[in-house]
C-alpha positions as CSV (number, residue, x, y, z in Angstrom):
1,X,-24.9,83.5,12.5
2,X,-25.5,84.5,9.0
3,X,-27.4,81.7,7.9
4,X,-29.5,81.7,10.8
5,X,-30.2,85.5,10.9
6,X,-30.8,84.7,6.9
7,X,-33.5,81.7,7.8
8,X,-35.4,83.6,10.8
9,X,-36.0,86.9,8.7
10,X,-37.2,84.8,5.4
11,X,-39.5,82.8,8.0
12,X,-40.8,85.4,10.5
13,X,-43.7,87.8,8.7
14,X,-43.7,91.2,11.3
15,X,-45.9,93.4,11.6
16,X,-43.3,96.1,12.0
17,X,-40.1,96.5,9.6
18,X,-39.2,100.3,8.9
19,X,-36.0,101.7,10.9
20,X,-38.6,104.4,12.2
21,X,-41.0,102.0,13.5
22,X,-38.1,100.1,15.8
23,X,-36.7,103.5,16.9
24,X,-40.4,104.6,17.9
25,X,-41.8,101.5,19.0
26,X,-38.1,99.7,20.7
27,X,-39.0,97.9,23.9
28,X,-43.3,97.6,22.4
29,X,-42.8,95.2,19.5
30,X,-43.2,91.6,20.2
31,X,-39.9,89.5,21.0
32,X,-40.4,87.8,17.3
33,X,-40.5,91.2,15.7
34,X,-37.7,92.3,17.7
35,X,-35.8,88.9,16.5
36,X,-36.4,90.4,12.8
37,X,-35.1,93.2,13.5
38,X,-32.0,92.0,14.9
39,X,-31.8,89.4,11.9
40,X,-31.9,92.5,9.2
41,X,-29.3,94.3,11.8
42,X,-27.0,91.2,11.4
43,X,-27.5,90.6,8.3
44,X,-26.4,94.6,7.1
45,X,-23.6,93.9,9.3
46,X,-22.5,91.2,7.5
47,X,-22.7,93.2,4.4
48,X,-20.3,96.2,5.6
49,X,-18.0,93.9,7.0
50,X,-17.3,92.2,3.9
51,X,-16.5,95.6,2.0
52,X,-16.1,97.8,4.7
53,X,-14.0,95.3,7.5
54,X,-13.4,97.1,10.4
55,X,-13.3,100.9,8.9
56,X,-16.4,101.9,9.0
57,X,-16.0,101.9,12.9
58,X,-12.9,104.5,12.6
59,X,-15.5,106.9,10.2
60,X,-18.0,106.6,12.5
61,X,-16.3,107.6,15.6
62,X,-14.9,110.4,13.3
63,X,-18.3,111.6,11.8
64,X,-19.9,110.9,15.6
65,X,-18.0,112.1,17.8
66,X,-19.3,112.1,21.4
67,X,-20.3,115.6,22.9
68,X,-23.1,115.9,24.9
69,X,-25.8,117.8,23.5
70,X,-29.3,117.1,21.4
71,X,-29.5,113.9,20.6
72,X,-29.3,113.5,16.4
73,X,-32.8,112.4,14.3
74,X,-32.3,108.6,13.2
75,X,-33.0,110.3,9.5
76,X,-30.2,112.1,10.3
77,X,-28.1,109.7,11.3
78,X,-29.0,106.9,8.7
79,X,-27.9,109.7,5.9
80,X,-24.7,110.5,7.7
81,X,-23.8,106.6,8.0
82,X,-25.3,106.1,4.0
83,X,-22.4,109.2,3.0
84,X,-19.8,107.0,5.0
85,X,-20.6,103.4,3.7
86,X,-23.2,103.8,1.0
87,X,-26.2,101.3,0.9
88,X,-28.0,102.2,4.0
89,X,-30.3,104.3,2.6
90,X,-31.7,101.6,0.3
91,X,-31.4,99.1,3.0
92,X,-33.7,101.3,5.3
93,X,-36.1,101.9,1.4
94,X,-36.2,98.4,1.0
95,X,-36.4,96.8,4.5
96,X,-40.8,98.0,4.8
97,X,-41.7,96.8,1.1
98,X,-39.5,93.5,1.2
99,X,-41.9,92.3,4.6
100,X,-45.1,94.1,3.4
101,X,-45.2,91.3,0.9
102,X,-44.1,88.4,3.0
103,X,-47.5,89.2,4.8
């Protein structure tokens, strides 16, 4: 999955790439966009799970705990999660430049 996710995101040139255009623009990019997007998902996955394993799941249920109530900013959010398993900050910094020049 890896490779693959690797192979499509090196090979598809979107026109969207930040975290903020995906949470604005979810179900209104085309299917190929939305296949790099789910590429660069896997492919961060795949980065906390080889430091991180399984225990980023038990911070994050600790740090998010469900309540009901206003619905957090995805800044917000993406600096929570960067506190709890750094590098997701300069994953979300990195993901807009890294396609602008694949363009």
């Amino acid at each position: 999955m890896q490779r693959m996710s690797e192979a499509f995101v090196q090979g598809t040139h979107p026109e969207h790439t930040s975290l903020g255009d995906f949470e604005r623009l979810y179900s209104g990019v085309s299917p190929m966009n939305y296949g790099w997007y789910q590429g660069q998902f896997a492919l961060r996955a795949a980065t906390v799970y080889s430091t991180e394993k399984f225990g980023l799941l038990d911070k994050m249920k600790a740090a998010f705990p469900f309540a009901p109530g206003p619905r957090l900013a995805p800044a917000d959010v993406l600096r929570r999660v960067d506190q709890l398993s750094p590098g997701f900050a300069a994953w979300d910094q990195q993901l807009t430049p890294a396609a602008a020049t694949t363009k």
